[in-house]
C-alpha positions in Angstrom: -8.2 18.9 -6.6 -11.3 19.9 -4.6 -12.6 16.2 -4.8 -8.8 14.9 -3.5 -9.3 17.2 -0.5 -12.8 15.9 0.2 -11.4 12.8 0.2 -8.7 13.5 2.6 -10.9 15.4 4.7 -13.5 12.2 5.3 -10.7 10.0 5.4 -9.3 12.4 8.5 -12.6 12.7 10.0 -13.2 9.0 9.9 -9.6 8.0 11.0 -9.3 9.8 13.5 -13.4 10.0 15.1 -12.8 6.6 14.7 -9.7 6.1 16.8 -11.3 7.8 19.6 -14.2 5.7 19.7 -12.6 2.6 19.4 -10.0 3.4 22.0 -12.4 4.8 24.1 -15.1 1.7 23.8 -11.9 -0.5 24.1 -10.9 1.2 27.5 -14.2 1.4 28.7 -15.3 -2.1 28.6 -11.6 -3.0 30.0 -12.4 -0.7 32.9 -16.0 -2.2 33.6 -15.5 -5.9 32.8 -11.9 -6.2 34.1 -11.8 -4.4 37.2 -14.8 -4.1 38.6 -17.0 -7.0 37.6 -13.8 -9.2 37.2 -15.0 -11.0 34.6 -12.7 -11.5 31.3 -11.6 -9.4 28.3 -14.2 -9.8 25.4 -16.5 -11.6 27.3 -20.1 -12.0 26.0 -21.7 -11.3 29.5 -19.8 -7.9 29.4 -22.7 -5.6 27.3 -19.9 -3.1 26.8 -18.0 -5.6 24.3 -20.6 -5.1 21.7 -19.1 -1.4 21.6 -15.7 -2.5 21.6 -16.2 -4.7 18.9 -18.5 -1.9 16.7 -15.5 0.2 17.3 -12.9 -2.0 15.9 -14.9 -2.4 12.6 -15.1 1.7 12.8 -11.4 2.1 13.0 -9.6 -0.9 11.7 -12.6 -1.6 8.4 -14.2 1.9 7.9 -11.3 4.3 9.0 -8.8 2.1 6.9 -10.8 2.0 3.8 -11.4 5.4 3.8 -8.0 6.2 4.3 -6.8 3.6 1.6 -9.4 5.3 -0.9 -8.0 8.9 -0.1 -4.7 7.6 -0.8 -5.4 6.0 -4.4 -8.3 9.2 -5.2 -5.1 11.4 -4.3 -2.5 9.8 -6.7 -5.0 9.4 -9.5 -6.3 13.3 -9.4 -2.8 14.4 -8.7 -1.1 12.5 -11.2 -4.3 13.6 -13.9 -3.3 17.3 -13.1 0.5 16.8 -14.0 -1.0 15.4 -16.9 -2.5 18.0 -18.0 0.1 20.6 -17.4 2.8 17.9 -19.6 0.9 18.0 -22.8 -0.1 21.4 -24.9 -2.9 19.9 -27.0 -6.4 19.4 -25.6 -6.7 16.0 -27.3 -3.5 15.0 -25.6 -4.2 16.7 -21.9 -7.6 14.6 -22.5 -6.0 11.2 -22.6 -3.5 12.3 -20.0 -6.5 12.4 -17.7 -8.0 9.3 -18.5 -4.5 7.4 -18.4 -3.9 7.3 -14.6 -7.9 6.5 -14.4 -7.8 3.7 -16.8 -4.6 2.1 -15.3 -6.5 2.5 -12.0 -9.3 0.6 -13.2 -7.5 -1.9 -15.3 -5.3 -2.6 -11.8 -8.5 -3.2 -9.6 -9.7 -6.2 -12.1 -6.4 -7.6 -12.7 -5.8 -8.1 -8.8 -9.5 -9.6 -8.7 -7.5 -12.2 -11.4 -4.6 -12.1 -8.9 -6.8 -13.5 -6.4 -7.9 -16.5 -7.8 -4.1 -17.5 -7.8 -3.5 -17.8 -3.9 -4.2 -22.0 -3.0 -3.1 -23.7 -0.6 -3.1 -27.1 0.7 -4.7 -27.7 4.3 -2.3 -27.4 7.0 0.5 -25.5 5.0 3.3 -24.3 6.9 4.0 -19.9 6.6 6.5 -20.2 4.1 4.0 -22.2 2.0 1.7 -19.3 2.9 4.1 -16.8 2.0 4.8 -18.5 -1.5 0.8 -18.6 -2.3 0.4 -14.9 -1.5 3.8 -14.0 -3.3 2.3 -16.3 -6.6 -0.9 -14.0 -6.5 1.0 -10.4 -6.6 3.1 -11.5 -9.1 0.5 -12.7 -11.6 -1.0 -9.3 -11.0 1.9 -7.4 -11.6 2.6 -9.5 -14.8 -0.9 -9.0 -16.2 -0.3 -4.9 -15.5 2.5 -4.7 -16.8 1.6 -6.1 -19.8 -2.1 -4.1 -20.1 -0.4 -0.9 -19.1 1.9 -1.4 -22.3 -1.2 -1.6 -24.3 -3.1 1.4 -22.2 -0.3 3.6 -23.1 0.3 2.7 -26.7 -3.5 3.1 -27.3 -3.9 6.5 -25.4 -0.4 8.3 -25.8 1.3 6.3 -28.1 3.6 9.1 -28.9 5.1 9.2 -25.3 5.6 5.6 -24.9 8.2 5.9 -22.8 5.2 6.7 -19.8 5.0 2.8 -19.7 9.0 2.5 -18.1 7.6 5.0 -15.8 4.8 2.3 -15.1 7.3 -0.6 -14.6 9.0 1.2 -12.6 6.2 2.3 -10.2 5.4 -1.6 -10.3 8.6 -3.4 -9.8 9.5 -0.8 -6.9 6.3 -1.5 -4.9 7.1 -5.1 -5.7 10.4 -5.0 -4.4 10.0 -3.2 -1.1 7.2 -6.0 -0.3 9.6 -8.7 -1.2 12.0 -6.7 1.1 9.3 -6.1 4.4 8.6 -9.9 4.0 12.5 -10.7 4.5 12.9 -8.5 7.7 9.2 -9.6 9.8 8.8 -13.0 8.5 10.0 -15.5 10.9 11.1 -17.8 7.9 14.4 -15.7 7.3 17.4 -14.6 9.0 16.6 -11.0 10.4 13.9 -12.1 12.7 15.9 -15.6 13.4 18.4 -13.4 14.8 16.6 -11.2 16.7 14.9 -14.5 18.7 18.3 -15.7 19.3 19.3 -12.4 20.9 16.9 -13.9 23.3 19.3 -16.3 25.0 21.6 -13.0 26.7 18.3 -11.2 28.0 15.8 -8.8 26.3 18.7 -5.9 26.5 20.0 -7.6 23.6 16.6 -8.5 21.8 16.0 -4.6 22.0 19.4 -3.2 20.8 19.4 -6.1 17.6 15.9 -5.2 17.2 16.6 -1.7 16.4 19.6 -3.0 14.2 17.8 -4.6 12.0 14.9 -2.3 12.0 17.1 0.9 10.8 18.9 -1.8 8.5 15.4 -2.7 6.7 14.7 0.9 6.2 18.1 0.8 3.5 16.3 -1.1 0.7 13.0 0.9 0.2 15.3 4.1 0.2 17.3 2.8 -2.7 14.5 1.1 -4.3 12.3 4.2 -4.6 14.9 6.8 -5.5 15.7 4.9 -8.6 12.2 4.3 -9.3 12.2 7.9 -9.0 15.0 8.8 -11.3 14.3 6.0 -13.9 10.3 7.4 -13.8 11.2 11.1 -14.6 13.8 10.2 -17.1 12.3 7.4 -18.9 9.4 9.0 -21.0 12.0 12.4 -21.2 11.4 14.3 -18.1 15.2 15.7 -18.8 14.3 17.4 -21.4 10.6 18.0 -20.3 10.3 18.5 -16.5 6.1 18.2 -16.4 6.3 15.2 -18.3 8.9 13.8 -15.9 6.0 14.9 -13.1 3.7 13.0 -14.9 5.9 9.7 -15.0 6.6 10.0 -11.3 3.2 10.3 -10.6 2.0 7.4 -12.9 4.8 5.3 -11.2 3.2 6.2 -7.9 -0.5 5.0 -9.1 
């Protein structure tokens, strides 16, 4: 728990002290290159860009991958804890420790793997795009499915039922993707009708806008309370409340 709050704590620091300087490098150089030397936005002869540029790798690389690794240390400590409070024996608390670790680990290669499926052909079009990307998360979550089976036989083979928890963690986080691509991609209908709202005036771009955004908020509700309840309930959280914890939070990793 200490090491999850050291992580959240960098992650803050670097989020946020990032922001600042990126807005304030971006603002800067818009204020001195822009206005008063009327010269364009990013342009080399403007010394202030190099800062502007240094502070979009601060906040968009370094503040997101800190953030991103406080996220995954959180889940994996968290979920290692309810893990430890689910099972009596020390044997068993052990390898409830080292599950969410191992599944970590085993999730990081396999989308390495999941990489190496994404081709394309030059001058694809976005829905070829989309299909390519789509191939290479589902090879992944194929592949982790399957190892995680063989991770949770080999480690807690008497609470099998940990690996539904798994699939469901999985085939949530799948589906909500599925579902974000279908409301922002421009290859379906939600965003087809928000650009033909376009013909009446933007009044009627904002209003369906905001239709279809609350709309797309629908699925990932449903989609991760059942996750929820089928995670708890699958390796017997009913009848054992910390080992439903411990499913949640393995769903969640």
């Amino acid at each position: 728990l200490c090491s999850a709050f050291g992580a959240s704590s960098q992650a803050l620091f670097a989020r946020v002290g990032g922001g600042i300087f990126t807005k304030a490098a971006d603002v800067g150089a818009d204020l001195v290159g822009k206005v008063e030397a009327g010269i364009p936005e990013d342009d080399p002869r403007n010394p202030a860009t190099i800062a502007d540029n240094v502070g979009d790798n601060v906040g968009d690389v370094a503040g997101m991958g800190a953030d991103l690794y406080e996220s995954y240390a959180g889940s994996i400590l968290a979920t290692a804890t309810l893990g430890v409070a689910a099972v009596g024996s020390v044997d068993g608390q052990l390898t409830a420790v080292v599950l969410p670790m191992a599944l970590a680990g085993v999730g990081i290669m396999v989308s390495i793997l999941g990489c190496f499926a994404v081709r394309t052909r030059e001058e694809a079009s976005q829905r070829q795009l989309l299909k390519a990307l789509g191939r290479g998360v589902n090879l992944s979550s194929l592949l982790i499915l399957v190892l995680s089976a063989g991770l949770v036989y080999l480690l807690m083979p008497e609470h099998f039922g940990l690996w539904g928890s798994i699939a469901a963690g999985l085939i949530a986080g799948v589906l909500i993707g599925k579902s974000s691509e279908f409301y922002t991609s421009s290859e379906y209908r939600p965003t087809k009708f928000v650009s033909n709202q376009s013909n009446t005036g933007p009044a009627t771009v904002i209003i369906a806008g905001l239709s279809v955004g609350m709309g797309s908020t629908a699925v990932p509700v449903l989609v991760v309370g059942g996750a929820t309840l089928l995670a708890f309930g699958l390796p017997g959280g009913f009848d054992n409340a910390a080992l439903g914890l411990y499913g949640i939070g393995l769903a969640a990793v």
